[in-house]
Each structure stands twice: as C-alpha cells, then as structure tokens.
N, CA, C and O atoms as a Tripos MOL2 file, in Angstrom:
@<TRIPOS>MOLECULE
protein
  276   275    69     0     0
PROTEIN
NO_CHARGES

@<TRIPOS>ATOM
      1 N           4.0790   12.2340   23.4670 N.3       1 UNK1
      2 CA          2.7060   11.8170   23.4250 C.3       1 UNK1
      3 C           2.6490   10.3190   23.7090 C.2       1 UNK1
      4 O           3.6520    9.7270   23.3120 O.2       1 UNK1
      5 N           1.8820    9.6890   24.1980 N.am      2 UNK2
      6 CA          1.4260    8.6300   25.0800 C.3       2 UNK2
      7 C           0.3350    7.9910   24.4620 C.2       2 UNK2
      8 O          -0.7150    8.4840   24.0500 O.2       2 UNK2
      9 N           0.7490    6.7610   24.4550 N.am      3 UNK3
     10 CA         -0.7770    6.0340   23.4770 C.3       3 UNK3
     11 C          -0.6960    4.7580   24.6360 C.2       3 UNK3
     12 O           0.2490    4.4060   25.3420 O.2       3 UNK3
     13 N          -1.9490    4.2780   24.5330 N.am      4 UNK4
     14 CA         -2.3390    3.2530   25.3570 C.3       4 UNK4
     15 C          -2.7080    1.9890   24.7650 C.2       4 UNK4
     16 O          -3.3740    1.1690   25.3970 O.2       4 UNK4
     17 N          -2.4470    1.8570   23.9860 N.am      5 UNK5
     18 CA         -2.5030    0.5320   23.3870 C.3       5 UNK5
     19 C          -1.9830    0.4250   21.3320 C.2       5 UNK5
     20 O          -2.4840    1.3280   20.6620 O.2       5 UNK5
     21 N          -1.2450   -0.4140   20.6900 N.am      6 UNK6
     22 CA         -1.0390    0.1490   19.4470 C.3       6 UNK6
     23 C          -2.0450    0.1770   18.5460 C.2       6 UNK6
     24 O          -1.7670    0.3760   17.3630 O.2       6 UNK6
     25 N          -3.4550   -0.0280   18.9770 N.am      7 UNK7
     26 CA         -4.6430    0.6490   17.9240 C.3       7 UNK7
     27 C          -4.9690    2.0850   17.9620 C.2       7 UNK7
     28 O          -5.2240    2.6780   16.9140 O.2       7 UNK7
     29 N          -4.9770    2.7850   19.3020 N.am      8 UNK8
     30 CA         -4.5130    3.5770   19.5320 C.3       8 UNK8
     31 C          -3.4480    4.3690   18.7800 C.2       8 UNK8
     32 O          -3.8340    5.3280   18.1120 O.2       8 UNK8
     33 N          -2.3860    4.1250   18.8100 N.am      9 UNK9
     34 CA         -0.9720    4.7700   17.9130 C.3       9 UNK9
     35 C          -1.7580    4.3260   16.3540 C.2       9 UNK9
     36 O          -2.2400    5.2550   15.7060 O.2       9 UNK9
     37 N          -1.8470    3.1150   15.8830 N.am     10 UNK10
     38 CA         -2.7480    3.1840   14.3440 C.3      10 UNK10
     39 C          -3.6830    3.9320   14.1490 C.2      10 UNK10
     40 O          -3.9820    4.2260   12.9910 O.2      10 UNK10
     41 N          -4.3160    4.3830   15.1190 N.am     11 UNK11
     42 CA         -5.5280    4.9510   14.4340 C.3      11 UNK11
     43 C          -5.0200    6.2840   14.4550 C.2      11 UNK11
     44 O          -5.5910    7.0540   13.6820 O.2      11 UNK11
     45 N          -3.8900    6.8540   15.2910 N.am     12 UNK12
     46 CA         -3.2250    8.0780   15.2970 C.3      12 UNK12
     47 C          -2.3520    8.9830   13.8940 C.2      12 UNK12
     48 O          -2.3010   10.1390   13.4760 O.2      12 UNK12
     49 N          -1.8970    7.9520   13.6220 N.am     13 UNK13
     50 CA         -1.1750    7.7000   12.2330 C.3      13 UNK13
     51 C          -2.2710    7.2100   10.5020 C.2      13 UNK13
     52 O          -1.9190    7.1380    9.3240 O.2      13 UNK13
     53 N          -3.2190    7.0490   10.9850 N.am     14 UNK14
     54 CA         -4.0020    6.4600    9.7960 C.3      14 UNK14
     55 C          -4.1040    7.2540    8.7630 C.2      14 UNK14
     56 O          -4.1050    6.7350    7.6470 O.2      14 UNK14
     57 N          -4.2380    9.0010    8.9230 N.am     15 UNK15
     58 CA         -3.8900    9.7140    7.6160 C.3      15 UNK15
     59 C          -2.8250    8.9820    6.9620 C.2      15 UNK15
     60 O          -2.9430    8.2250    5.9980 O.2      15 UNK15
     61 N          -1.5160    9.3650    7.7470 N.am     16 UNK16
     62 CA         -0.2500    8.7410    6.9390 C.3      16 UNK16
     63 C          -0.4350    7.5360    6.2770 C.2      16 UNK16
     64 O          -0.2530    7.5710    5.0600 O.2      16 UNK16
     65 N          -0.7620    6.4470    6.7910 N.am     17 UNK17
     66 CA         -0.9300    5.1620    6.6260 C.3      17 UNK17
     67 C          -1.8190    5.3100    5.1420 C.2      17 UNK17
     68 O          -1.2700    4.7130    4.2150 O.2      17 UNK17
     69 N          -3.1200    6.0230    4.7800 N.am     18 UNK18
     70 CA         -3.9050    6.2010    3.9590 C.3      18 UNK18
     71 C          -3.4840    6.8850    2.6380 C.2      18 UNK18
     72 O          -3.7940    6.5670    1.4900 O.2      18 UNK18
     73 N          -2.6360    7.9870    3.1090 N.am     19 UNK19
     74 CA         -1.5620    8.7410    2.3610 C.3      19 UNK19
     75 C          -0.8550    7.5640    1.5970 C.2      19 UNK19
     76 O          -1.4350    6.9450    0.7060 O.2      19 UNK19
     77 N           0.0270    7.3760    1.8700 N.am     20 UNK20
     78 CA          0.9190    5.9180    1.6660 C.3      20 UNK20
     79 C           0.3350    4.6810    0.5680 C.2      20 UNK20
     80 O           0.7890    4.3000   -0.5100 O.2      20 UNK20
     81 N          -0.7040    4.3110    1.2460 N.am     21 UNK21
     82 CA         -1.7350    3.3190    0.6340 C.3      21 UNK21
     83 C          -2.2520    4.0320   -0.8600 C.2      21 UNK21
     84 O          -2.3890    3.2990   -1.8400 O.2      21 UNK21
     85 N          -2.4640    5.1800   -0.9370 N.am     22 UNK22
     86 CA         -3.0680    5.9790   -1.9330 C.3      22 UNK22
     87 C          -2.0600    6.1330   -3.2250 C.2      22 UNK22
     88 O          -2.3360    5.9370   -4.4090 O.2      22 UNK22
     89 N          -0.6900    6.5810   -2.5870 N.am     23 UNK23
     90 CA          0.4070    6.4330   -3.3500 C.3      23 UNK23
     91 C           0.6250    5.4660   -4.1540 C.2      23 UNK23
     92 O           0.8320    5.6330   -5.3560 O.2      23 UNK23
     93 N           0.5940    4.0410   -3.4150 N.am     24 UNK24
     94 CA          0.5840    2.6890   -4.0950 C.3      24 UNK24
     95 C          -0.1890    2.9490   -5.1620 C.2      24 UNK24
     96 O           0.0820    3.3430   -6.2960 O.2      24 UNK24
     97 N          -1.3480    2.6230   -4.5400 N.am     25 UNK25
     98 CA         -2.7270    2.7890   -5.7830 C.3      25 UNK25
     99 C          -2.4700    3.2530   -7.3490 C.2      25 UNK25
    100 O          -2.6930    2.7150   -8.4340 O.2      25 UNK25
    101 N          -1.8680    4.5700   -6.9230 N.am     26 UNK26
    102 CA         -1.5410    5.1990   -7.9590 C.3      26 UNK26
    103 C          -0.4150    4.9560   -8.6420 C.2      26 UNK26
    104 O          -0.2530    5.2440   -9.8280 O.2      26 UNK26
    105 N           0.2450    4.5200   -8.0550 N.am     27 UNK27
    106 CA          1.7910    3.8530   -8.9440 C.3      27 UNK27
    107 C           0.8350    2.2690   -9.4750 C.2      27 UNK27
    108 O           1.6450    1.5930  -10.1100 O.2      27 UNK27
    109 N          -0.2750    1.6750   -9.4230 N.am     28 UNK28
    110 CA         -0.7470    0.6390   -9.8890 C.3      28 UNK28
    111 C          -0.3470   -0.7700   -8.2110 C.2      28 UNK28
    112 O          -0.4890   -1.9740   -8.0000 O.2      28 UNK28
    113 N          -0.1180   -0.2310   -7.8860 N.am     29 UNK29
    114 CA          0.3150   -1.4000   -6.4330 C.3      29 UNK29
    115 C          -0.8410   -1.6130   -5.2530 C.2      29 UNK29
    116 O          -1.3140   -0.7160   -4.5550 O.2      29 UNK29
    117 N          -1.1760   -3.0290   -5.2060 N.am     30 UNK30
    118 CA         -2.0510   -3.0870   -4.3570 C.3      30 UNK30
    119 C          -1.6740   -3.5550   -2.9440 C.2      30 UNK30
    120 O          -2.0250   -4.6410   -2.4840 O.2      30 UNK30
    121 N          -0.7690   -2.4490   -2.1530 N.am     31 UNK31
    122 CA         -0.5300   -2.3780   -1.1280 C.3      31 UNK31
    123 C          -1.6150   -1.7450    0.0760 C.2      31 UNK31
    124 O          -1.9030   -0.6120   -0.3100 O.2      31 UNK31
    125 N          -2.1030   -1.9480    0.9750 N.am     32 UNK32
    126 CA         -3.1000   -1.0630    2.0100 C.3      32 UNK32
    127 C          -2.3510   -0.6200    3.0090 C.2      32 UNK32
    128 O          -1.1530   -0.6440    3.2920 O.2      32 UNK32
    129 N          -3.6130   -0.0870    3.6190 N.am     33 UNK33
    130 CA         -2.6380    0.3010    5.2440 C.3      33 UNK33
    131 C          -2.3650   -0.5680    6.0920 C.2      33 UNK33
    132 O          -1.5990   -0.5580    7.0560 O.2      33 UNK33
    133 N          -3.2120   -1.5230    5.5700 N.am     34 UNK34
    134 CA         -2.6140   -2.7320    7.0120 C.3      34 UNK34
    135 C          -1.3210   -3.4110    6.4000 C.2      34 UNK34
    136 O          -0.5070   -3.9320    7.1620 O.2      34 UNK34
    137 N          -1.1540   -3.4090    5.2360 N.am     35 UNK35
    138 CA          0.1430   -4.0280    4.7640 C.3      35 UNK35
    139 C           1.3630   -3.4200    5.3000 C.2      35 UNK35
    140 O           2.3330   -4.0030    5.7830 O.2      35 UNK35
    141 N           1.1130   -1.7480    5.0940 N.am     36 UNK36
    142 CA          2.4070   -1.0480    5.5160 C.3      36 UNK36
    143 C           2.4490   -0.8000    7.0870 C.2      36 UNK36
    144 O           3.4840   -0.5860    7.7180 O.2      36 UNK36
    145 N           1.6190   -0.8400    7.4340 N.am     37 UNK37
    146 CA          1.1320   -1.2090    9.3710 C.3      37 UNK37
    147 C           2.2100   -2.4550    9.6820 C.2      37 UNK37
    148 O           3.1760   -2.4840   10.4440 O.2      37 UNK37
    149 N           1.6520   -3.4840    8.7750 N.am     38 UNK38
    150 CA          2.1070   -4.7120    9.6470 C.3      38 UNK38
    151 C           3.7340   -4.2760    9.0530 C.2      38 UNK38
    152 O           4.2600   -3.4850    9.8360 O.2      38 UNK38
    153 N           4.4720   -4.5620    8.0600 N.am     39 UNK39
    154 CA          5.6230   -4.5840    7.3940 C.3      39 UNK39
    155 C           6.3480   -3.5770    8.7240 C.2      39 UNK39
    156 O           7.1070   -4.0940    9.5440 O.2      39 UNK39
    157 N           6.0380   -2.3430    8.7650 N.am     40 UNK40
    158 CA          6.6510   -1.4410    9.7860 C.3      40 UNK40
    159 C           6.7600   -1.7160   10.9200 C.2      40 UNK40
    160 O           7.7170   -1.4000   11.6270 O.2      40 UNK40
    161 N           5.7170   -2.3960   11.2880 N.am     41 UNK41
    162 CA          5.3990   -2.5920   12.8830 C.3      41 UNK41
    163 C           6.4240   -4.0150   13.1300 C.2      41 UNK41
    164 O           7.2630   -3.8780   14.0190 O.2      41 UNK41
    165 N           6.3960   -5.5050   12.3160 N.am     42 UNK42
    166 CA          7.5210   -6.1520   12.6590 C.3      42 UNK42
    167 C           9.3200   -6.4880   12.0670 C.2      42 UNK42
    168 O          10.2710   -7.1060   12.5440 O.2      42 UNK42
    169 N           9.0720   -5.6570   10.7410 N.am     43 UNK43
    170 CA          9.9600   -5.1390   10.1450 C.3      43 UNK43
    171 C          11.0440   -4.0440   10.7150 C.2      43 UNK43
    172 O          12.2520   -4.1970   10.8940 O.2      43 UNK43
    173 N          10.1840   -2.8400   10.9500 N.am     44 UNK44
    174 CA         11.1540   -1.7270   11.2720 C.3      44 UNK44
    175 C          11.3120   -0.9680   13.0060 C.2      44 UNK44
    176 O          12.2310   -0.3170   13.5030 O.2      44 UNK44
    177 N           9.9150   -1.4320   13.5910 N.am     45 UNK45
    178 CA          9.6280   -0.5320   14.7280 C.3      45 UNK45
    179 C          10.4460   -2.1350   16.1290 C.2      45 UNK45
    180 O          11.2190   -2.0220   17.0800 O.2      45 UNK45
    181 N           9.7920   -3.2920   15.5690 N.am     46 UNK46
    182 CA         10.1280   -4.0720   16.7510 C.3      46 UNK46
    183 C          10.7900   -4.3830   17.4680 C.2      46 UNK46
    184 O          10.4250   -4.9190   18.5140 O.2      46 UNK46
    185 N          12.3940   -4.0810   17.0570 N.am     47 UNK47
    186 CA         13.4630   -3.7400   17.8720 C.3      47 UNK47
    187 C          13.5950   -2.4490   18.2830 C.2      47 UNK47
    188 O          14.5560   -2.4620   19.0520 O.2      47 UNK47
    189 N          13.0740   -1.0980   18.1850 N.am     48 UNK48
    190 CA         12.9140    0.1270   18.3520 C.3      48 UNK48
    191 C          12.8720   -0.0410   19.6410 C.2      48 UNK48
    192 O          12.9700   -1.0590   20.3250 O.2      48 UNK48
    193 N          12.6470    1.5430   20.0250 N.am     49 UNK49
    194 CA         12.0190    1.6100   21.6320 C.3      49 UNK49
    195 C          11.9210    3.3600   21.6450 C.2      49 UNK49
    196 O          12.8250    4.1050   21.2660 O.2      49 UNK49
    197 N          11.0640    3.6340   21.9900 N.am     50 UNK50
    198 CA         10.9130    5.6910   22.5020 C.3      50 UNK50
    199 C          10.8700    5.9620   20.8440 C.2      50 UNK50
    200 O          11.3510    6.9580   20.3050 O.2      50 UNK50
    201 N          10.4650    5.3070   20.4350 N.am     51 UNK51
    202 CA         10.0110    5.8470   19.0370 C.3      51 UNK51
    203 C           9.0670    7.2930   18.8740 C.2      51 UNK51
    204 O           7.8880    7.3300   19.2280 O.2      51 UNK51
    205 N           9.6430    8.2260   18.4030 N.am     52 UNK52
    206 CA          8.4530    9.5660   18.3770 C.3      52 UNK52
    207 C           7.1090    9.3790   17.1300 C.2      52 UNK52
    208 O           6.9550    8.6990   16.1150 O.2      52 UNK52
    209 N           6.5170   10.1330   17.6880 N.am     53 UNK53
    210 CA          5.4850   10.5010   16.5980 C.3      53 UNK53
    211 C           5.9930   10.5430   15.1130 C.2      53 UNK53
    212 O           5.7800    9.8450   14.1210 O.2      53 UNK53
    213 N           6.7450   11.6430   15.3730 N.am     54 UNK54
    214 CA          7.4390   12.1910   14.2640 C.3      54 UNK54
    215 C           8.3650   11.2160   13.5430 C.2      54 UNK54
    216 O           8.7180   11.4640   12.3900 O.2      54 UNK54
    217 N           8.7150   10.2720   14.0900 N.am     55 UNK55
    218 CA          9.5750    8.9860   13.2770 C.3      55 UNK55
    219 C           8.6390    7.8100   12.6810 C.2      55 UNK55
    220 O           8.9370    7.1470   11.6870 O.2      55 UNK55
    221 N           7.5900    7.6730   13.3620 N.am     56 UNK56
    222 CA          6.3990    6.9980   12.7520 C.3      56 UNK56
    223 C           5.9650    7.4940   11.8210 C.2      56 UNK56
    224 O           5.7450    6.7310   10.8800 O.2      56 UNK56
    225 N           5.7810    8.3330   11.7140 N.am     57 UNK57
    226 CA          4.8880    8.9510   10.3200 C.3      57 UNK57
    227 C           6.1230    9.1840    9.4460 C.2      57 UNK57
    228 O           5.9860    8.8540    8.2680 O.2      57 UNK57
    229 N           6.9590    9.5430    9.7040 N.am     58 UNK58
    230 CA          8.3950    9.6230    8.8670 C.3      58 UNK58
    231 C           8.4040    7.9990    8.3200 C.2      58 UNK58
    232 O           8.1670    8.1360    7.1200 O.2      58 UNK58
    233 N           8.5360    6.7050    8.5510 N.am     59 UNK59
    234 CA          9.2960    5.6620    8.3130 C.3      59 UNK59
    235 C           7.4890    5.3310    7.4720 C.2      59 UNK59
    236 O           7.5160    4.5690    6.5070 O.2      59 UNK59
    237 N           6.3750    5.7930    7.8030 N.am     60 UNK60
    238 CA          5.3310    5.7130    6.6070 C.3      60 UNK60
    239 C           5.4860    6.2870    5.7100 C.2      60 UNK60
    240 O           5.1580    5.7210    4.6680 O.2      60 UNK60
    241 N           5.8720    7.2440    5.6400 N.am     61 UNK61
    242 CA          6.3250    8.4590    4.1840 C.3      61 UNK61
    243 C           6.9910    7.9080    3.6870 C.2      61 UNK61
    244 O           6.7320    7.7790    2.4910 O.2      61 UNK61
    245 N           8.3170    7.1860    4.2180 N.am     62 UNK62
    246 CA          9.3240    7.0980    3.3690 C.3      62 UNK62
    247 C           9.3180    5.2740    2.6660 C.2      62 UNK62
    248 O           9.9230    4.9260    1.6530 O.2      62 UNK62
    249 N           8.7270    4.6530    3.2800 N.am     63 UNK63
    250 CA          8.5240    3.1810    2.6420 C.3      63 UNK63
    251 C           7.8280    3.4180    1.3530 C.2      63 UNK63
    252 O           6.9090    4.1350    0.9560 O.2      63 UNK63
    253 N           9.1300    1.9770    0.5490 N.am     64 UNK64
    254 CA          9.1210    2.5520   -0.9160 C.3      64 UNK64
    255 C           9.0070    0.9140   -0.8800 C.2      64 UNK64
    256 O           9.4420    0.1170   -0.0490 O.2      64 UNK64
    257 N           7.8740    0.6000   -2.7130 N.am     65 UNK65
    258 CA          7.5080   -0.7340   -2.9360 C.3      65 UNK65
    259 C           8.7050   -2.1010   -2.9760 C.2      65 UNK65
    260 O           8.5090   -3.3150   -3.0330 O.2      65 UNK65
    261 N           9.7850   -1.4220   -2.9280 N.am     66 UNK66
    262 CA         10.9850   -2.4110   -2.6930 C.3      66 UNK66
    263 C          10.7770   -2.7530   -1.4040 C.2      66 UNK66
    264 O          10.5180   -3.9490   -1.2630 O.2      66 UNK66
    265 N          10.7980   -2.2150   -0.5780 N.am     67 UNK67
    266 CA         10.3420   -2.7860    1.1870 C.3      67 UNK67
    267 C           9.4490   -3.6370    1.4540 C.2      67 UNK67
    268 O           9.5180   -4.4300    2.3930 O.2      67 UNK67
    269 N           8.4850   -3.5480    0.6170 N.am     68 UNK68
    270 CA          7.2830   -4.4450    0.9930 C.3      68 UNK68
    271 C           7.3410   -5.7260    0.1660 C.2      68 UNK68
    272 O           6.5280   -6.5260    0.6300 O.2      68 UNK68
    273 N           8.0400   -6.2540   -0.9540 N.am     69 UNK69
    274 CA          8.1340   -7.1430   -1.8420 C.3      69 UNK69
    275 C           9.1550   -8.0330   -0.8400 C.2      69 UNK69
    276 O           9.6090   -9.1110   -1.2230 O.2      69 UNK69
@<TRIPOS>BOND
     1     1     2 1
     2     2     3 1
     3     3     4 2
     4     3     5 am
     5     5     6 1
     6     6     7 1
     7     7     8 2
     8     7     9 am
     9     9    10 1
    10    10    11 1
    11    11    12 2
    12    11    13 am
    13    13    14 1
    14    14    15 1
    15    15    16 2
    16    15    17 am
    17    17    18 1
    18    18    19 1
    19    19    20 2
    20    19    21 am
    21    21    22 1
    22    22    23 1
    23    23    24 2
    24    23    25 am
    25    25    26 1
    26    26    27 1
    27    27    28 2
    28    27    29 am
    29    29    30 1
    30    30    31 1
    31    31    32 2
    32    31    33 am
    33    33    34 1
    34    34    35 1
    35    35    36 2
    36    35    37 am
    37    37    38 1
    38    38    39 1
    39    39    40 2
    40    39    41 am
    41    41    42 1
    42    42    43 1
    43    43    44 2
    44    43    45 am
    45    45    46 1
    46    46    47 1
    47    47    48 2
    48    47    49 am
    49    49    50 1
    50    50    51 1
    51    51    52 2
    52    51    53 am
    53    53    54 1
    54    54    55 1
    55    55    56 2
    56    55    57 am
    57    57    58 1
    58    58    59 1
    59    59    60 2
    60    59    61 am
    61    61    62 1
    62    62    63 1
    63    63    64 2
    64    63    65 am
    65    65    66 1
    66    66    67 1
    67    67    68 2
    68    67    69 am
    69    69    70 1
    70    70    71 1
    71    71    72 2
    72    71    73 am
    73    73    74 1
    74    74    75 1
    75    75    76 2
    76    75    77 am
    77    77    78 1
    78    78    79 1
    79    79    80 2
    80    79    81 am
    81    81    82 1
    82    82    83 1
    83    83    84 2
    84    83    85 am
    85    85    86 1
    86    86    87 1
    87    87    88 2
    88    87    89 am
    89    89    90 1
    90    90    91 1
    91    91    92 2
    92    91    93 am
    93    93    94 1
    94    94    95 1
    95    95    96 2
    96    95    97 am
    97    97    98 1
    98    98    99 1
    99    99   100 2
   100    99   101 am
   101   101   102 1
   102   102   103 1
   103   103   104 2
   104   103   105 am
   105   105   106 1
   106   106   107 1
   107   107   108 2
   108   107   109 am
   109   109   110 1
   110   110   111 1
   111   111   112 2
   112   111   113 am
   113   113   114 1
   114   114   115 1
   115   115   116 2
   116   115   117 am
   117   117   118 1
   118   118   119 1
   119   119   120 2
   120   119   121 am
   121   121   122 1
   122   122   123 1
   123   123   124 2
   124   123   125 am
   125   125   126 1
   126   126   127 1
   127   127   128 2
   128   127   129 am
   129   129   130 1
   130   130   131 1
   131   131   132 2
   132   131   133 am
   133   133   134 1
   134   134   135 1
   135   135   136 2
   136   135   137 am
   137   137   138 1
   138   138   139 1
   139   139   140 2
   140   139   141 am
   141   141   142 1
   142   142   143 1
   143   143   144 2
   144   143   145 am
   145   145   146 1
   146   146   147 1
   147   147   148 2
   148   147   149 am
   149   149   150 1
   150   150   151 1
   151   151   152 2
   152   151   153 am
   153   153   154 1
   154   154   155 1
   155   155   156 2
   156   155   157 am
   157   157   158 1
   158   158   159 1
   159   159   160 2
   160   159   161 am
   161   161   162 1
   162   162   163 1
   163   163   164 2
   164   163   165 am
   165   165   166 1
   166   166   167 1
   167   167   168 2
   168   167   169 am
   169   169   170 1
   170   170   171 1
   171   171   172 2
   172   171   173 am
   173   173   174 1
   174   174   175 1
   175   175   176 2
   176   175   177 am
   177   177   178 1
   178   178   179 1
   179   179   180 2
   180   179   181 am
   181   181   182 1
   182   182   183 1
   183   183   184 2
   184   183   185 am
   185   185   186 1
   186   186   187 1
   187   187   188 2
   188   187   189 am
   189   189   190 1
   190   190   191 1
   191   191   192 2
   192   191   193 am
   193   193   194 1
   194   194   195 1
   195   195   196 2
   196   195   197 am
   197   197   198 1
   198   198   199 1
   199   199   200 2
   200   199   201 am
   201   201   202 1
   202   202   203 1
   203   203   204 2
   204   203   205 am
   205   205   206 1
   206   206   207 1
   207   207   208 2
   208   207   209 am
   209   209   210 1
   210   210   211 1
   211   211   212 2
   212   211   213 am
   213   213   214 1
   214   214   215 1
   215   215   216 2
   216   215   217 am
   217   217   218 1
   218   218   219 1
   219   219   220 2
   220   219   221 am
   221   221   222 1
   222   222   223 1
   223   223   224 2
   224   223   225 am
   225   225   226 1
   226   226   227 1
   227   227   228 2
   228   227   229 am
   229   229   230 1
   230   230   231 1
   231   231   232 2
   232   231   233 am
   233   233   234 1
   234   234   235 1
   235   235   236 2
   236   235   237 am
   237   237   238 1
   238   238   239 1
   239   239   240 2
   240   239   241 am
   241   241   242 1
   242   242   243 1
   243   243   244 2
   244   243   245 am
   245   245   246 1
   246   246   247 1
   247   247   248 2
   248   247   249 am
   249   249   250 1
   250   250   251 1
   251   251   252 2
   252   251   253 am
   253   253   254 1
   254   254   255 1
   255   255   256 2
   256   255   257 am
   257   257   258 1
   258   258   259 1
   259   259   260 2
   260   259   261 am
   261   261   262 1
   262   262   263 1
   263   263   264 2
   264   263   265 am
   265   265   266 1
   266   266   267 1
   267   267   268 2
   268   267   269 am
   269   269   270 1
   270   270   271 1
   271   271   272 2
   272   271   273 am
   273   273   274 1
   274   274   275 1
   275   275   276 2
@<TRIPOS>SUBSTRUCTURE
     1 UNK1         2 RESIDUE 1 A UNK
     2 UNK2         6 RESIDUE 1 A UNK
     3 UNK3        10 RESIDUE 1 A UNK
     4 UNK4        14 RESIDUE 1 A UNK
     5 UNK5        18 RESIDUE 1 A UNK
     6 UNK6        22 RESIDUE 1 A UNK
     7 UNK7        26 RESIDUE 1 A UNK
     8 UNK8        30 RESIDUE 1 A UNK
     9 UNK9        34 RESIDUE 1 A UNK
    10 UNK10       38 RESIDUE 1 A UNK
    11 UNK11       42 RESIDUE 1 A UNK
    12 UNK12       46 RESIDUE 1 A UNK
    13 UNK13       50 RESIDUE 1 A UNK
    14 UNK14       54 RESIDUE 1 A UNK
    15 UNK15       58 RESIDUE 1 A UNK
    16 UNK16       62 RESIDUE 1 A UNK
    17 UNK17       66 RESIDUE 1 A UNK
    18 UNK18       70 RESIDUE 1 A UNK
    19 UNK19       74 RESIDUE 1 A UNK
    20 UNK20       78 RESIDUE 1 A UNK
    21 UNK21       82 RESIDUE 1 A UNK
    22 UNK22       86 RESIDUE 1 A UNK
    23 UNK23       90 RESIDUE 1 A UNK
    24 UNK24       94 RESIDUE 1 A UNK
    25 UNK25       98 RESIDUE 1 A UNK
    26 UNK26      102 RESIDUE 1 A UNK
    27 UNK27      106 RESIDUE 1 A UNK
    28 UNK28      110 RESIDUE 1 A UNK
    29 UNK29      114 RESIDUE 1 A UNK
    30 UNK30      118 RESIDUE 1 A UNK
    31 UNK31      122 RESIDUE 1 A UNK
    32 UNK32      126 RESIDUE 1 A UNK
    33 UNK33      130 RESIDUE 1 A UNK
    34 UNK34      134 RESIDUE 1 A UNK
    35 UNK35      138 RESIDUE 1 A UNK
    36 UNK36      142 RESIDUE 1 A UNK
    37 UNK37      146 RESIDUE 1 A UNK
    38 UNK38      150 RESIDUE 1 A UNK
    39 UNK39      154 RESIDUE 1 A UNK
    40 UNK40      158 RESIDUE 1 A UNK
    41 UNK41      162 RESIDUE 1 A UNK
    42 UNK42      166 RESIDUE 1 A UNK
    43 UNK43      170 RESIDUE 1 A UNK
    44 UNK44      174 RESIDUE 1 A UNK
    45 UNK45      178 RESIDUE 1 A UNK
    46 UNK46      182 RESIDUE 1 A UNK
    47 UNK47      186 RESIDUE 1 A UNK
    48 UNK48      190 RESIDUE 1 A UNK
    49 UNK49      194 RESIDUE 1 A UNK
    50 UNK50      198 RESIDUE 1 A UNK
    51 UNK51      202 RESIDUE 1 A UNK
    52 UNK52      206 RESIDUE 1 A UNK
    53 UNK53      210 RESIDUE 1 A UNK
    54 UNK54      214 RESIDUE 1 A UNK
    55 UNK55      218 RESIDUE 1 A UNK
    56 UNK56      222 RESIDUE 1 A UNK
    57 UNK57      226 RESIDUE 1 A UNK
    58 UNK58      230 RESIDUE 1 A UNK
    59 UNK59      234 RESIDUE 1 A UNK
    60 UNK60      238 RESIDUE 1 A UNK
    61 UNK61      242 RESIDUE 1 A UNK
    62 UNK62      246 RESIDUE 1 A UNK
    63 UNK63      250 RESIDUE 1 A UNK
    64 UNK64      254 RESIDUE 1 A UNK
    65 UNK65      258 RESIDUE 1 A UNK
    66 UNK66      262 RESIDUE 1 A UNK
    67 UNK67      266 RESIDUE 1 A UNK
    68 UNK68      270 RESIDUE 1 A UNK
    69 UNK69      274 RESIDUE 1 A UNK
C-alpha cells in the first residue's frame, strides 16, 4: 500500500495511534498521538526504508512508557 505524503500514512494509522494514547491515559500517562507519532517517526522509522503497514501499527502497539521518557 502506497501513501502519498506522511499525513496521509498518520491519518492511516490513527486508530492505532489513539489505541496507544488511550492506554497511556489509563496507566495515568499523559502521552498523545502526536507524542508517539513523533518519538516513532524520528526515533524508530527514520533510518527504516519499505516499512509495511503491518510494522507500523506493530512498533505503535508495542511502544512501552520507557521509550518515550
């Protein structure tokens, strides 16, 4: 799948992203989606390349509040 710009791919992923964000919440953490957006995007994806769908929404699932501190 093919995205044309990365608002595009964010807005593709934003369940996950919301999912994620919600989690925080509930553990008491005031993390959002743009926090775990940005953290992933120059943190984990920026040396990447042919990244799938399926690994994006995977590396949102799996970011845990130690990553973001």
């Amino acid at each position: 799948m093919d995205f044309n710009s990365l608002a595009e791919l964010k807005q593709r992923v934003m369940p996950a992203l919301r999912k994620k964000a919600n989690d925080f919440k509930m553990l008491g953490l005031n993390y959002n989606e743009e926090d775990i957006w940005n953290y992933l995007k120059y943190n984990k994806w920026m040396k990447s390349k042919n990244l799938s769908l399926n690994e994006i929404v995977n590396d949102i699932l799996k970011i845990t509040k130690d990553d973001l501190n």
